[in-house]
Residue, then its C-alpha position, 0 to 999 in steps of 0.5 A: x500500500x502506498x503513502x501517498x495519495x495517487x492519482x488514475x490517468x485514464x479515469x482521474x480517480x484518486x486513490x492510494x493503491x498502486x492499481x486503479x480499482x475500477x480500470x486496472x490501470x497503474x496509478x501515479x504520483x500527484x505531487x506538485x514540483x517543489x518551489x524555488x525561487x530561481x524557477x527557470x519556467x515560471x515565465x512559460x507558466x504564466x504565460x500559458x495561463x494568461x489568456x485563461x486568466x483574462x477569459x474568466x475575468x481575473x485580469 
């Protein structure tokens, strides 16, 4: 049994064993990469998320 809460790429349900129970598939990791503040693409990142930023409204 896993530690860690895993995730189903195929039916996106969450679990923590190492197979999804309702496809079979292998499950992975949901973990966020870890800040730093010398992030080399942090400028791609909020670029790719700007056009959604402004269709919501936010900006």
């Amino acid at each position: 049994m896993a530690k860690h809460i895993l995730k189903c790429p195929q039916c996106r349900i969450y679990t923590l064993k190492n197979l999804c129970s309702s496809c079979g598939v292998a499950t992975s990791q949901i973990k966020p990469p870890k800040y730093s503040p010398e992030d080399p693409y942090g400028d791609y990142r909020r670029k790719a998320k700007y056009p959604d930023l402004v269709a919501q409204g936010l900006l």
